[in-house]
C-alpha positions as CSV (number, residue, x, y, z in Angstrom):
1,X,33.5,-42.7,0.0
2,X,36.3,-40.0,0.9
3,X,35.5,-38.4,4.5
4,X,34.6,-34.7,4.0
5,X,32.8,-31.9,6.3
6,X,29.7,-33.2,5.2
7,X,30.1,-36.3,7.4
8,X,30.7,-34.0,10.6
9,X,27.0,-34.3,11.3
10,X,27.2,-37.9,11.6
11,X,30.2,-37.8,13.5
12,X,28.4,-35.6,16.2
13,X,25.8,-38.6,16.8
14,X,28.6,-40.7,17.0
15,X,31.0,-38.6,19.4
16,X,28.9,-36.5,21.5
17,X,30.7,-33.8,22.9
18,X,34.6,-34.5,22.5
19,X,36.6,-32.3,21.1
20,X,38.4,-33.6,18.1
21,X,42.3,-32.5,17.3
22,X,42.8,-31.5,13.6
23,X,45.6,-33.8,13.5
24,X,43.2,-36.4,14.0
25,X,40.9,-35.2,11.1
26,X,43.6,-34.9,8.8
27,X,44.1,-39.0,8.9
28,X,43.6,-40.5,5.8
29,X,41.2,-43.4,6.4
30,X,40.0,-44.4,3.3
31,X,41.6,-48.1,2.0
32,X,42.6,-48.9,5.8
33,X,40.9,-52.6,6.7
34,X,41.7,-55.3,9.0
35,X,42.6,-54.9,13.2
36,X,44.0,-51.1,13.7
37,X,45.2,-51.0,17.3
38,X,45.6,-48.1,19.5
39,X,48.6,-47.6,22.1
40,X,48.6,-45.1,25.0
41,X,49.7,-44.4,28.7
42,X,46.6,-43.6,30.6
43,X,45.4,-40.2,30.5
44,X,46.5,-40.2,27.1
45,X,43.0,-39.7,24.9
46,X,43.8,-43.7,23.7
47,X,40.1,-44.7,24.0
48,X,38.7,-41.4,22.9
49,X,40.9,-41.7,19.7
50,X,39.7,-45.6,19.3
51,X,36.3,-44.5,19.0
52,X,36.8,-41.5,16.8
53,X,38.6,-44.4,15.0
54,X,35.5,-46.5,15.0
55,X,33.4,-43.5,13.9
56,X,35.3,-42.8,11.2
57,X,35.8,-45.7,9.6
58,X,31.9,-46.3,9.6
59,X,31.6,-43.9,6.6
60,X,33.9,-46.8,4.9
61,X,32.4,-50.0,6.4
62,X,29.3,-51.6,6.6
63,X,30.8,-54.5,9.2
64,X,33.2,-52.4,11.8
65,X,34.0,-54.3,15.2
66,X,35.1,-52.3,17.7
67,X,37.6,-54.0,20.4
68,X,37.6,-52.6,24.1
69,X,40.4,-54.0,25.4
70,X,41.0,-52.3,28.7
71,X,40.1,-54.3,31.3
72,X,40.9,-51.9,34.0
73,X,39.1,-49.0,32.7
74,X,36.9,-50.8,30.9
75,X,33.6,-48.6,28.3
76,X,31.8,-51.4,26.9
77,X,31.9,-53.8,30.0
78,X,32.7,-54.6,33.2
79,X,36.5,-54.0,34.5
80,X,38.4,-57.4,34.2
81,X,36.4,-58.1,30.9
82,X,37.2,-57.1,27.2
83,X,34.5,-56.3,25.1
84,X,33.8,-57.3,21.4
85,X,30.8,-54.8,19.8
86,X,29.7,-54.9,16.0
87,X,28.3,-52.6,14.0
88,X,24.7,-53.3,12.2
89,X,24.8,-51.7,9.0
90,X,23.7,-48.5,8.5
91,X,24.4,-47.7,12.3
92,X,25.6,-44.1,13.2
93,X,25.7,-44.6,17.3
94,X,27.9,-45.8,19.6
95,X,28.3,-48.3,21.3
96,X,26.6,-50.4,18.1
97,X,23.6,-52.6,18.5
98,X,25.3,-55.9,16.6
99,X,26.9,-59.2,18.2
100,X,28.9,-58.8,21.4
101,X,31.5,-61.0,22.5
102,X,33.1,-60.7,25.9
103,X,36.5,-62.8,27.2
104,X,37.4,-62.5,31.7
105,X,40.7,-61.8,32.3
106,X,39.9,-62.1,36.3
107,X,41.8,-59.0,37.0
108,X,41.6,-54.9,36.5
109,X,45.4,-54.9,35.2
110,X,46.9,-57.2,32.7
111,X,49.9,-57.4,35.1
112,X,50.0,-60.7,35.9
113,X,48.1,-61.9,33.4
114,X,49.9,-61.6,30.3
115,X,49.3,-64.3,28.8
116,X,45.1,-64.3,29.5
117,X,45.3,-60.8,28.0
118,X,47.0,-61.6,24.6
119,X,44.6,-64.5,24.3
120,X,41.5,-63.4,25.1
121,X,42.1,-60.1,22.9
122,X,43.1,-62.8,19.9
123,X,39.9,-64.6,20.6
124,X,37.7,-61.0,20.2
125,X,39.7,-60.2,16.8
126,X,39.2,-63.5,15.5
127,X,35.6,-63.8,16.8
128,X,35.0,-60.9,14.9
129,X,36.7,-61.6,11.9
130,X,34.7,-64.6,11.5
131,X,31.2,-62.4,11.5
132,X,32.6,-60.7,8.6
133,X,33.9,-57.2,9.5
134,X,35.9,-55.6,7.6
135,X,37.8,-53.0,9.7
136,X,38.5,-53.6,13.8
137,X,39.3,-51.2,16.0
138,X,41.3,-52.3,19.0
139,X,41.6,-50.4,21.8
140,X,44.3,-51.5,24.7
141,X,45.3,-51.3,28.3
142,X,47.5,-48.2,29.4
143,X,50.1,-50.8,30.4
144,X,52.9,-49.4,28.9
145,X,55.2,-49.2,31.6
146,X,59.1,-51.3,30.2
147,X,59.8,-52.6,33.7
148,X,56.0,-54.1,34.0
149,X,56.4,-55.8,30.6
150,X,54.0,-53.0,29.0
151,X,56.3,-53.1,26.1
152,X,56.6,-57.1,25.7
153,X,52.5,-57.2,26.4
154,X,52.0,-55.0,23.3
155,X,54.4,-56.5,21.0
156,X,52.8,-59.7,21.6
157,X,49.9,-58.0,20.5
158,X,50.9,-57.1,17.7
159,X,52.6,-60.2,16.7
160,X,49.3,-62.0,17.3
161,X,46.7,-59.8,15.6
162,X,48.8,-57.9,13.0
163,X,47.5,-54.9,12.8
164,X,47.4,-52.8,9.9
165,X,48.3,-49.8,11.6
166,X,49.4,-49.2,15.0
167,X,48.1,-45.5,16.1
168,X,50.4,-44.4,19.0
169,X,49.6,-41.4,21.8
170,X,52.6,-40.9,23.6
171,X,54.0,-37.6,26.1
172,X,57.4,-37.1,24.5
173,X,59.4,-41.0,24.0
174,X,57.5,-43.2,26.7
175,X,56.4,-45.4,23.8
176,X,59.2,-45.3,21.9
177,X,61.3,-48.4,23.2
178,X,58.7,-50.5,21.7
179,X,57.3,-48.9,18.8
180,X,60.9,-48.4,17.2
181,X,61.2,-51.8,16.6
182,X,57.6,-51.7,14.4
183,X,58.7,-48.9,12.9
184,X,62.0,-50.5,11.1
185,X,59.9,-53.9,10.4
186,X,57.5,-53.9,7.8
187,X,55.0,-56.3,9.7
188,X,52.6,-53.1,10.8
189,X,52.7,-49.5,10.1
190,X,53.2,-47.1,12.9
191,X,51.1,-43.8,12.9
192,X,52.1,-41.5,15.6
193,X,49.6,-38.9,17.0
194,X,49.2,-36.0,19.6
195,X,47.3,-36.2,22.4
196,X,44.3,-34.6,22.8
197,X,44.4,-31.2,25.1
198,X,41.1,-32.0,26.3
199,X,42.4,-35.2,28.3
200,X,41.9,-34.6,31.7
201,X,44.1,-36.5,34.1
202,X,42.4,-38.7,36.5
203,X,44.4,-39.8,39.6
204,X,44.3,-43.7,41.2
205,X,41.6,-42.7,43.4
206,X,39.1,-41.7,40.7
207,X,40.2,-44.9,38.3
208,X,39.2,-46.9,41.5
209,X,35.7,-45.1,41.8
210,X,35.1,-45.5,38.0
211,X,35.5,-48.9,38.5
212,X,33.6,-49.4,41.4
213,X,30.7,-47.7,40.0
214,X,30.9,-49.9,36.7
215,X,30.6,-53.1,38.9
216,X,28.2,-51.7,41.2
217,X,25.9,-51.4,38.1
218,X,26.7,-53.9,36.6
219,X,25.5,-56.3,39.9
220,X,22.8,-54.1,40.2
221,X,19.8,-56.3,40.5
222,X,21.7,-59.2,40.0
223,X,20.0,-62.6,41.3
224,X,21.0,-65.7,43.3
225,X,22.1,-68.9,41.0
226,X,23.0,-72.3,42.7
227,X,26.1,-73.8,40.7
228,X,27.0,-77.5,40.8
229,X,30.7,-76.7,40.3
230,X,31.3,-80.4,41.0
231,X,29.9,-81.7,37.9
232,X,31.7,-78.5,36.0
233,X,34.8,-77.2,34.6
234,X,36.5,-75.0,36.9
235,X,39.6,-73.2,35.6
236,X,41.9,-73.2,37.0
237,X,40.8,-75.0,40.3
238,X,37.7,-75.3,42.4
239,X,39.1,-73.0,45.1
240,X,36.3,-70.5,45.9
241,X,35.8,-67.9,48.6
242,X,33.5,-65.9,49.8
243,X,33.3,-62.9,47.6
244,X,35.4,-64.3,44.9
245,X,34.9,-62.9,41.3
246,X,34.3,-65.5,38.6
247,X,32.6,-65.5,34.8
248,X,30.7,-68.1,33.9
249,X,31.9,-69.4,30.5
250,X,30.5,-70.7,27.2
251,X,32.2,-73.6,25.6
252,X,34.3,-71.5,23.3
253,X,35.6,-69.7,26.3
254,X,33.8,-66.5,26.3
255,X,31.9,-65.0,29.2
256,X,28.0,-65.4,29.1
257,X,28.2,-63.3,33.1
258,X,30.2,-62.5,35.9
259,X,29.2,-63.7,39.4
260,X,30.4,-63.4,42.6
261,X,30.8,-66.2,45.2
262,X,28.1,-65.7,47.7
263,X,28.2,-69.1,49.9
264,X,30.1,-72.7,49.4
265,X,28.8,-75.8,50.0
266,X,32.0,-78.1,50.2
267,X,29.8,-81.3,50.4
268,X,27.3,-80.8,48.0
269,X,30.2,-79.4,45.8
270,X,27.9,-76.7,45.3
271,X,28.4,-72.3,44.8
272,X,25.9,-69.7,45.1
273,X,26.7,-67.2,43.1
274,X,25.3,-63.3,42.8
275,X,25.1,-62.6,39.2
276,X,23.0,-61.3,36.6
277,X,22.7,-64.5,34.9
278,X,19.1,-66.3,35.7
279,X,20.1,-70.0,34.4
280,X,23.0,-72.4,33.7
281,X,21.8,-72.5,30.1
282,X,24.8,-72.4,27.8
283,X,27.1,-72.4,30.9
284,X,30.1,-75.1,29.8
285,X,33.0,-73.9,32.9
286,X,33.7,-71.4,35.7
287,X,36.5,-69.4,35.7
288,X,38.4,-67.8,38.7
289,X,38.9,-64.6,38.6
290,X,42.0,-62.8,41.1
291,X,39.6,-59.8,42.6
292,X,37.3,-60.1,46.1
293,X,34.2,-57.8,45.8
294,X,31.4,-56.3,47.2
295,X,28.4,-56.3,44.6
296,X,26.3,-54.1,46.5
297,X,28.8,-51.2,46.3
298,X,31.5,-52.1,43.5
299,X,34.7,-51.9,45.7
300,X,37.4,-54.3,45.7
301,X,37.9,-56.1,49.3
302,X,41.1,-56.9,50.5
303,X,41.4,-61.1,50.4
């Protein structure tokens, strides 16, 4: 069904208090399916649009996955993760109540970890094509940066998930180095759009608290759990320290929890980890993330 004003009422459940440019209601929507992707800088509105995406395209949709693929600044999970959500039918909130999937990347900026990035984001679009959705939102990393591959990080994206459409925030021609290529190929279609004036610029300092505060709750009553790493996958190598951040994995590779290394036992080839996770059950591997951290209060020690 077309969008119209008479959908605004949903839309306010759905986006609560953001202030929506014109340009962005003026999109045509309707016949749009498959992974839509969304490019920014940070402080560019990127996520903000994403969701308005999602919200949108619910009035279409039954099945709409949304994709939070910004592991540093992370909405659906903790930072280092990416986040797979799905939409039950009939849903108007956000974030849905559906399946979530969730991949570690071990770090808060793809830099790095290119390659863990382009995967795990593949794995969530597949993942999620396989439940049945119709229409995916993908939101992605502010890394857009030429000289820190931002530009070779999002074309793999592309080439990996091909999107439908690409929507692109960008201040004057930061993006354009990357996107001009898209636009002369007929492999996506590249929709440009302003930037919000509502985006508020938040310096390092603040990104750092954010993140802190989204690992400090996400630890938040988190238990002790014994791991016989030993008798386990360990990728890439059994080499733990004290405060060490690590997901424990499923056997298709996504994260079941994150944990934290508390203690070692070298002889017992044993870990104790703090993590929200009560039991091994379902755990296949262990995988090492880059960050030390404090659980109790979020922040990133130096290693």
């Amino acid at each position: 069904m077309p969008m119209s004003m008479a959908t605004e009422q949903d839309l306010s459940i759905c986006l609560p208090d953001i202030q929506i440019p014109p340009a962005w209601e003026r999109l045509t929507l309707e016949g749009l399916s498959g992974p839509l992707m969304v490019i920014g800088a940070t402080d560019t509105g990127k996520s903000t649009f994403a969701r308005y995406l999602y919200c949108r395209l619910c009035r279409f949709h039954e099945r709409v996955a949304f994709v939070d693929g910004d592991v540093g600044q992370s909405s659906l999970g903790p930072p280092t993760t990416m986040t797979l959500v799905v939409r039950q039918p009939g849903e108007e909130t956000f974030p849905p109540s559906g399946p979530r999937y969730r991949v570690f990347i071990g770090d808060c900026s793809p830099r790095g970890h290119l390659l863990s990035t382009v995967i795990g984001l593949y794995k969530l679009v597949r993942r999620a094509q396989d439940l049945g959705t119709t229409a995916i939102v993908v939101d992605t990393t502010g890394l857009v940066d030429r000289a820190q591959a931002g530009g070779v990080l999002k074309q793999a994206k592309v080439e990996l998930i091909r999107p439908a459409v690409v929507y692109a925030l960008q201040r004057g021609t930061e993006l354009e180095y990357m996107l001009l290529p898209l636009r002369r190929s007929r492999r996506t279609r590249v929709v440009d759009l302003p930037i919000s004036p509502a985006v508020r610029p938040r310096d390092v300092a603040t990104r750092r608290a954010h993140r802190a505060e989204m690992f400090r709750r996400y630890f938040d009553g988190a238990g002790l759990l014994e791991v016989p790493w030993g008798r386990m996958a360990v990728f890439p190598a059994p080499t733990f320290r004290p405060g060490r951040l690590v997901a424990l994995e499923d056997v298709e590779g996504f994260a079941l929890a994150l944990g934290v290394v508390v203690e070692i036992d070298p002889r017992a080839r044993t870990v104790r980890l703090r993590t929200p996770l009560p039991t091994l059950d379902g755990v296949d591997a262990i995988r090492l993330g880059s960050l030390s951290l404090d659980p109790d209060t979020g922040q990133e020690v130096a290693r």
